[in-house]
C-alpha positions in Angstrom: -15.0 12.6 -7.8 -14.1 9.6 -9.9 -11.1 11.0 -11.0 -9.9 12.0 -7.5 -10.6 8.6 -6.2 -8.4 7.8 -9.1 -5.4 9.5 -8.0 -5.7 8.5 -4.8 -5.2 4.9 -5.7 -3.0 5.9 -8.2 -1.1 7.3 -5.6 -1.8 4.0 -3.4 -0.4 1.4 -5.9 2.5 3.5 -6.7 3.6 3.9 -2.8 3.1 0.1 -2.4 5.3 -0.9 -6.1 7.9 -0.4 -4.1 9.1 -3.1 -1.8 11.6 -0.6 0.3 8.3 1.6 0.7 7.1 -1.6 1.9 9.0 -2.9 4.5 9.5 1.1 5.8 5.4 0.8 6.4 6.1 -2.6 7.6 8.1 -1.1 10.6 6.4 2.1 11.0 3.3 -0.5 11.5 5.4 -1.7 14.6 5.4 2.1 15.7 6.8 5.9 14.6 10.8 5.9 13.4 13.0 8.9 11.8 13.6 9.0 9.2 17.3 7.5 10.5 15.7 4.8 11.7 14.0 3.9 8.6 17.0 4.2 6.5 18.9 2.2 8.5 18.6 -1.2 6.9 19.2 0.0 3.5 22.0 1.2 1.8 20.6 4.9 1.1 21.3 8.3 2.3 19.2 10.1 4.4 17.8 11.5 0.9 17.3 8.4 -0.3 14.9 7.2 2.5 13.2 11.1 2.3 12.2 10.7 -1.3 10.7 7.1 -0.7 8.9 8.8 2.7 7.6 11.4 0.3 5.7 8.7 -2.1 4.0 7.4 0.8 3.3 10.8 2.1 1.7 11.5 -1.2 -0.6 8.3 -0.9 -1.8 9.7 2.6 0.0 6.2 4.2 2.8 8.4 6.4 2.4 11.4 8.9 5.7 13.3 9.3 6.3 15.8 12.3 9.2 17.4 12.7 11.3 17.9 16.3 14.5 20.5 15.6 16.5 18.0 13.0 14.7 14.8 13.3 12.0 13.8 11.0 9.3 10.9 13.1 7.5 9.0 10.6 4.0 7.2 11.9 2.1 5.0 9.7 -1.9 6.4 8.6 -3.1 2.8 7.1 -6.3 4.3 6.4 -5.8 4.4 2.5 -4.8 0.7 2.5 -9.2 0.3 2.4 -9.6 2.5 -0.7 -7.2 -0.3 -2.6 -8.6 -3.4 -0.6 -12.1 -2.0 -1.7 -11.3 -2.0 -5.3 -9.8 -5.4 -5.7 -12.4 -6.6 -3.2 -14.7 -6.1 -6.2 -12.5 -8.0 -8.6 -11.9 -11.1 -6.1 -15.9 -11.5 -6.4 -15.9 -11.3 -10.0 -12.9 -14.4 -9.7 -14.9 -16.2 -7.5 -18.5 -15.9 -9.5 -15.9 -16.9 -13.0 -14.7 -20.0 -10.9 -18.1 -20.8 -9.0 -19.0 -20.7 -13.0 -16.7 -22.7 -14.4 -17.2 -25.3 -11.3 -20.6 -25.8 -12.2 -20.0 -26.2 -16.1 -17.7 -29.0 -15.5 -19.5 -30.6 -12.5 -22.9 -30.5 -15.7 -20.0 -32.2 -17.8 -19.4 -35.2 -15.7 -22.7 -35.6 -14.8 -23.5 -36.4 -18.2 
């Protein structure tokens, strides 16, 4: 189970490394594209954009149907949680480090 859940965000970080993958999940966030549509603003081919799609399929974070020759893309942000979960946990272990080191120096000018 562990090990699954590490995949999956392995998966997760490595879609999101990207910051093409990036802004294609930006738009697809704005609704479904081809794959066309999301190579459009970059200079790639068609394969280009396909192998980027195919990271974030891996990571779960794009659906791809097919109609005849076009390829619609539609964002699945459900897997964004998994990675917001696990650095959830290390913003509270900041914040108890800082809440910490607040106090120790609010004790040092005290005294």
């Amino acid at each position: 189970m562990v090990e699954q859940e590490s995949d999956r965000l392995d998966a997760l970080f490595h879609a999101l490394s990207h910051p093409t993958r990036r802004a294609m999940l930006h738009r697809l966030a704005e609704g479904a594209h081809s794959v066309g549509e999301l190579a459009e603003p970059y200079a790639m081919t068609l394969a280009g954009a396909s192998k980027h799609i195919q990271v974030l399929e891996r990571a779960g974070l794009v659906r791809r149907t097919v109609h005849g020759r076009v390829h619609v893309c539609r964002l699945d942000a459900r897997p964004i949680r998994d990675g917001a979960e696990w650095m959830r946990f290390y913003e509270r272990f900041w914040t108890e480090q800082l809440d910490r080191l607040e106090e120790l120096l609010r004790t040092e000018d005290e005294s």
